[in-house]
C-alpha positions as CSV (number, residue, x, y, z in Angstrom):
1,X,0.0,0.0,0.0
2,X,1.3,3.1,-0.7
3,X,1.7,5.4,2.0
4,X,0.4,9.1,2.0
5,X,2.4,11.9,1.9
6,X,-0.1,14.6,3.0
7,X,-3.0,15.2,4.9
8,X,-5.2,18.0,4.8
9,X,-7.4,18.2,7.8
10,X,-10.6,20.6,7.7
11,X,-13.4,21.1,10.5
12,X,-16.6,22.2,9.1
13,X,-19.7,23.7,10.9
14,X,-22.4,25.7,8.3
15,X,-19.7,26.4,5.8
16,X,-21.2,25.2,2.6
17,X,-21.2,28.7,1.2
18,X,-17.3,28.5,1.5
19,X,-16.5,25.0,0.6
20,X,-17.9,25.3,-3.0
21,X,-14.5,27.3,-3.3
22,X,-12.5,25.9,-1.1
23,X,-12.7,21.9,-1.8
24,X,-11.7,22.6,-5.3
25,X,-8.8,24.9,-4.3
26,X,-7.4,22.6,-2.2
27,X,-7.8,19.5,-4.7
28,X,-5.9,20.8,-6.7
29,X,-3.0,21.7,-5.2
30,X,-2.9,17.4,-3.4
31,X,-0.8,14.9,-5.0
32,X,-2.0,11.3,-6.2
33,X,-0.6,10.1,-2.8
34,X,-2.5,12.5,-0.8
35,X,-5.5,13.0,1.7
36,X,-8.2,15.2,2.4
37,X,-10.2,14.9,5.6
38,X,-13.1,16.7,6.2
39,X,-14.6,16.1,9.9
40,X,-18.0,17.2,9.5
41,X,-19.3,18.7,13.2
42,X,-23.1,18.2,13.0
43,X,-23.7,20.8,10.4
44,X,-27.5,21.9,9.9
45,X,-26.8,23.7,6.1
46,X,-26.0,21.9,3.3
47,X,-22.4,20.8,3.7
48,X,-22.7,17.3,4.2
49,X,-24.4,16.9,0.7
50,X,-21.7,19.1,-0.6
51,X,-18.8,16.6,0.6
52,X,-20.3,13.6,0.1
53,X,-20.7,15.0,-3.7
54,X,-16.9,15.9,-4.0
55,X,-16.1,12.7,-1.9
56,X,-17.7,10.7,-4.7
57,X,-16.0,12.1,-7.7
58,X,-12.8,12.2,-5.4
59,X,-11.4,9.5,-3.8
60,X,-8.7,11.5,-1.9
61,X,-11.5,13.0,0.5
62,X,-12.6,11.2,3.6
63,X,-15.9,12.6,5.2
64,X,-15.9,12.0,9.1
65,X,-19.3,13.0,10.2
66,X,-20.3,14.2,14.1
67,X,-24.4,13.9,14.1
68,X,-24.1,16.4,16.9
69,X,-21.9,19.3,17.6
70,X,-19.3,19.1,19.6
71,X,-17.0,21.9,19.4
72,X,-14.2,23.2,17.0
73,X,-11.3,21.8,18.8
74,X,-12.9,18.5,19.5
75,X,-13.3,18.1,15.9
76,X,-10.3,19.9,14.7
77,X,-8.4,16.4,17.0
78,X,-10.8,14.1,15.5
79,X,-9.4,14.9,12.3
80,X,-6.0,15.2,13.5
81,X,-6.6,11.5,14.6
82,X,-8.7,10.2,11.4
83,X,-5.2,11.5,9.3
84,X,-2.9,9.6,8.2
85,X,-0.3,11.4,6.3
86,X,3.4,11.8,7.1
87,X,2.6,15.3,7.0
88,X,-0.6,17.5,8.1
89,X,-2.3,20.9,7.7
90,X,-5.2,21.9,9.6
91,X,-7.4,24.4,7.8
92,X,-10.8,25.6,8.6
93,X,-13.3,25.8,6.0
94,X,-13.0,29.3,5.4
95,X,-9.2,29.6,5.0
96,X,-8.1,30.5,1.6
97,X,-5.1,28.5,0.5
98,X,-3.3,30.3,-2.5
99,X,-1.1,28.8,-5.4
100,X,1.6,27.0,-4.8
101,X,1.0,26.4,-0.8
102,X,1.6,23.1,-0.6
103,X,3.9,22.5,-3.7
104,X,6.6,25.2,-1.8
105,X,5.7,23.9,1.7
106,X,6.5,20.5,1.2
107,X,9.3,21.2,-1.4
108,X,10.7,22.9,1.8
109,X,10.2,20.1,4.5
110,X,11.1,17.5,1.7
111,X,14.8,19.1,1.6
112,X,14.9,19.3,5.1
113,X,13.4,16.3,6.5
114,X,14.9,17.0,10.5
115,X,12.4,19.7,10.9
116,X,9.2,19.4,12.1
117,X,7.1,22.2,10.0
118,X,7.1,25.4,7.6
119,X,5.1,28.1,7.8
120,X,4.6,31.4,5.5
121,X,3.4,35.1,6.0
122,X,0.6,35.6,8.2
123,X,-1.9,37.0,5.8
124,X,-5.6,37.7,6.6
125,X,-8.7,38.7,5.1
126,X,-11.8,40.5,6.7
127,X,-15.4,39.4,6.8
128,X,-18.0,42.2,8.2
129,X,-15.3,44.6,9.3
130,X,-16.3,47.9,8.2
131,X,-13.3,49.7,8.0
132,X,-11.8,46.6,5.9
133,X,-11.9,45.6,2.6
134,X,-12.8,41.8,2.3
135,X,-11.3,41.4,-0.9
136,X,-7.9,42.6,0.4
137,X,-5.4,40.4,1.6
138,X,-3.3,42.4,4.8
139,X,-0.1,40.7,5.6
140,X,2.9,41.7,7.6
141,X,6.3,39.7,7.1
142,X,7.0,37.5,10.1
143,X,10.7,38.5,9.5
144,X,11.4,41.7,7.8
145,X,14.2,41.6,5.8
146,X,14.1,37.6,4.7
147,X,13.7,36.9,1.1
148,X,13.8,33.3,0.8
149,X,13.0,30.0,2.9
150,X,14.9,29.4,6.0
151,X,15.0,26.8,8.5
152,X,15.5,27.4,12.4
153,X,17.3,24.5,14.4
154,X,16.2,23.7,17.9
155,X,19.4,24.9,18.8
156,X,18.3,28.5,17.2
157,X,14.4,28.8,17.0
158,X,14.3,30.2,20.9
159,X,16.7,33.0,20.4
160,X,14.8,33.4,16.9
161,X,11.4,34.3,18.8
162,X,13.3,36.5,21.5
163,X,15.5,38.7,18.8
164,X,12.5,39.2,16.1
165,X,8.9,39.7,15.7
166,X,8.7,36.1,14.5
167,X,5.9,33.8,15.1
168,X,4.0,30.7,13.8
169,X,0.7,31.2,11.9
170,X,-1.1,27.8,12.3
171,X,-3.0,28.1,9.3
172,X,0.4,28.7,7.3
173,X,1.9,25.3,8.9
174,X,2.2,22.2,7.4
175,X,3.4,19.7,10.2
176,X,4.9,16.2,10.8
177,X,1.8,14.3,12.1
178,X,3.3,12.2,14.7
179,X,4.6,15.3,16.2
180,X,0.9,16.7,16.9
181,X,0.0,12.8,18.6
182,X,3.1,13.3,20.6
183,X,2.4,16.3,21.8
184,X,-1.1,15.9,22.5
185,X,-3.3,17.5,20.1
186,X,-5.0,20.6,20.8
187,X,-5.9,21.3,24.8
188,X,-9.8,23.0,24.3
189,X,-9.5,24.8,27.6
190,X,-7.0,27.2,25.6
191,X,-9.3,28.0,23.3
192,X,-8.6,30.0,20.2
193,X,-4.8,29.8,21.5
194,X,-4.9,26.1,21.5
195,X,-3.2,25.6,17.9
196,X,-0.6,28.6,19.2
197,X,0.6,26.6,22.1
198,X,0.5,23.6,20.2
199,X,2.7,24.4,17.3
200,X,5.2,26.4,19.1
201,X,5.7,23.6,21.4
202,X,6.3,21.5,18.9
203,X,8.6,24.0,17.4
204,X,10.8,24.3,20.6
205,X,11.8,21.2,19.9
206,X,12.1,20.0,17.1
207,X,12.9,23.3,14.8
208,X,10.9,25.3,12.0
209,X,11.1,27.0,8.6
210,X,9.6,29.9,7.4
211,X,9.0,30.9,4.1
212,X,8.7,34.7,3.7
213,X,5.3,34.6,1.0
214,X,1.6,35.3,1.2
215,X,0.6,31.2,1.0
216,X,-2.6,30.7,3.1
217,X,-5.0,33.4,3.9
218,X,-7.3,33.2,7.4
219,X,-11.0,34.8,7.5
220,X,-11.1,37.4,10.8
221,X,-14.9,37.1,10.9
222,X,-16.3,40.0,13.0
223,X,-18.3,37.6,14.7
224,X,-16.0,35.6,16.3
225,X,-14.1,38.5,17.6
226,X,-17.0,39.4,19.0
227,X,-17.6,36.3,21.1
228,X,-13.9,36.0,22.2
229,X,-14.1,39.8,23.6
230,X,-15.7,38.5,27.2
231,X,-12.9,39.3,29.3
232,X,-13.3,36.5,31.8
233,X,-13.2,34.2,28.8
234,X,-9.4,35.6,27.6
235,X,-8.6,35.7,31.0
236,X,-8.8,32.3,32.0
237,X,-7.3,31.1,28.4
238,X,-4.5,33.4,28.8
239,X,-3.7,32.4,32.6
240,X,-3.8,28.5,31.9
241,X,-0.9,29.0,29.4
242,X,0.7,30.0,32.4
243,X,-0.6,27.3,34.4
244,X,0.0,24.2,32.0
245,X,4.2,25.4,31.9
246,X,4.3,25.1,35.7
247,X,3.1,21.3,35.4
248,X,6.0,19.2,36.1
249,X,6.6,17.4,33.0
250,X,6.6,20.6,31.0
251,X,9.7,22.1,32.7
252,X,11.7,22.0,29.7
253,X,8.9,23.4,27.8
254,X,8.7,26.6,30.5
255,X,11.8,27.1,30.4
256,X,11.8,27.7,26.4
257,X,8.9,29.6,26.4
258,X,10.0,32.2,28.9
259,X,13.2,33.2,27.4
260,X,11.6,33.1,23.9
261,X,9.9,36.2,25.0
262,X,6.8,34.4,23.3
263,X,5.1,35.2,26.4
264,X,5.5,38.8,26.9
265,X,1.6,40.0,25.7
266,X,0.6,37.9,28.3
267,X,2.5,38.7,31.5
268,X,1.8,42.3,30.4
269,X,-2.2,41.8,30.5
270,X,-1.8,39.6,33.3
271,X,0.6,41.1,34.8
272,X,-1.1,41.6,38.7
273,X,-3.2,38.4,38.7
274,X,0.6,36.5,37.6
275,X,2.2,38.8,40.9
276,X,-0.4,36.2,42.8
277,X,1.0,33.5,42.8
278,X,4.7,32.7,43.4
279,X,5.0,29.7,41.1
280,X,4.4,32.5,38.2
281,X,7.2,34.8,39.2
282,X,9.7,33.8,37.2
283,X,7.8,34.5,34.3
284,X,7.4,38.3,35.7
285,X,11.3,38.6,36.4
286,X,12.1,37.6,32.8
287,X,9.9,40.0,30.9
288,X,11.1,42.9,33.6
289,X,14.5,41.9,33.0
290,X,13.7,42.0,28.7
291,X,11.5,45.6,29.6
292,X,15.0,47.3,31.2
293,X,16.9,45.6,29.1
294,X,15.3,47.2,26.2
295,X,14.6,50.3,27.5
296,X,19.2,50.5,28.0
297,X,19.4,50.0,24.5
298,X,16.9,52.5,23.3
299,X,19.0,54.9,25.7
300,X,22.2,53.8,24.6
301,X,21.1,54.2,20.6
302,X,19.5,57.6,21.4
303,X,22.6,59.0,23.0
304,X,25.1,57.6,20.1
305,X,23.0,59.4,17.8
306,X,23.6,62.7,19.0
């Protein structure tokens, strides 16, 4: 039997209006020894018809089907664990994946088989935003100033993080599959920052490279922002980051994320409930060390200048 190279991994809820464009552009960017699976999460539209219609003409796709709903992440795992590619990308049905994602992607990890994943730009289109243009892609370079693919050893990816603005878009990341069973999956009580903590994890680890291009495009759908804006709701994502690095077996892993500087957003919004609790301060002491630090340098630059 042949084994598969690649598996796409898509959770859908309602989105039929988006996957009469997005199955075909995905199709047709797989190989012959590729997979698509689509975990279906009790949808109520018409998306099950839909699949199942592509499935038939397409032997690639796989429709998993949930009769009832039970969440993105739940199903975004289901399909992580239905996969069974070599590699894996996890896109939601309203992601837009343009030409030549894959092909470059897995041209990249292909030459550099040691490391776990590749990502490109983080580029974003907005739905119902009224000061955006939803035909517009924004981006912004993760590394200004690098024009072509580069990898990041283990050995280098922390101090990569710390030194630049650099960061992994999950939607941008193709990744090696046992890596995302190793590590778990996605934890649902983090929530929209479940793929985040996932990915760089895994990253940590076991390296990354970028490639500095507008590949794969995510939907910032007004909606959602709207339902992630509860503040209780962020604050108890953002503060079990904090509390899944002080487990035990993730030492290694808390270590890597605090001088990464990956962190910093949050101990700055978090900043008095972290002061709580002693088993946080080190986290505190870093990003005040990185704050005067920085604040030196700007002084030091200033005063050079004149």
């Amino acid at each position: 039997m042949t084994s598969i190279r690649l598996s796409v991994a898509m959770a859908n809820f309602n989105h039929a209006h988006f996957l009469a464009t997005r199955i075909p552009s995905i199709l047709e960017q797989l190989g012959p020894n590729d997979e698509f699976v689509i975990v279906d999460d009790g949808s109520t539209d018409h998306s099950v018809a839909l699949i199942e219609s592509y499935a038939h003409a397409d032997g690639r796709i796989r429709l998993i089907r949930h009769l009832k709903n039970r969440g993105v992440i739940e199903a975004a795992n289901r399909s992580f664990q239905e996969s069974r590619g070599k590699y894996l990308v996890s896109l939601s049905a309203d992601d837009r994946i343009l030409p030549g994602f894959i092909d470059k992607t897995m041209k990249v990890l292909e030459n550099h088989p040691d490391i776990a994943l590749c990502c490109s730009n983080c580029a974003l289109w907005y739905d119902g935003f009224p000061d955006k243009d939803p035909s517009q892609i924004y981006t912004t370079p993760l590394i200004p100033g690098i024009e072509k693919p580069t990898v990041f050893l283990p050995s280098q990816i922390t101090r990569v993080f710390s030194k630049t603005p650099f960061w992994i878009p999950g939607h941008t990341s193709i990744i090696k599959r046992d890596l995302l069973h190793k590590y778990g999956g996605m934890d649902a009580g983090l929530g929209y920052l479940c793929d985040w903590f996932l990915i760089h994890s895994i990253a940590f680890f076991h390296g990354a490279a970028y490639i500095p291009e507008d590949l794969s495009v995510w939907r910032q759908d007004i909606d959602s922002y709207s339902k992630q804006a509860s503040p209780d709701y962020v604050s108890r994502i953002e503060m079990r980051i904090f509390g899944l690095l002080c487990e035990k077996e993730r030492k290694s892993l808390r270590k890597k994320f605090r001088k990464s500087g990956l962190l910093r957003l949050y101990v700055r919004k978090r900043f008095f409930q972290l002061c709580v609790f002693p088993r946080y301060w080190d986290f505190i002491l870093f990003f005040l060390i990185r704050g005067v630090k920085n604040r030196c340098k700007r002084l030091f630059t200033k005063r050079t200048k004149i």
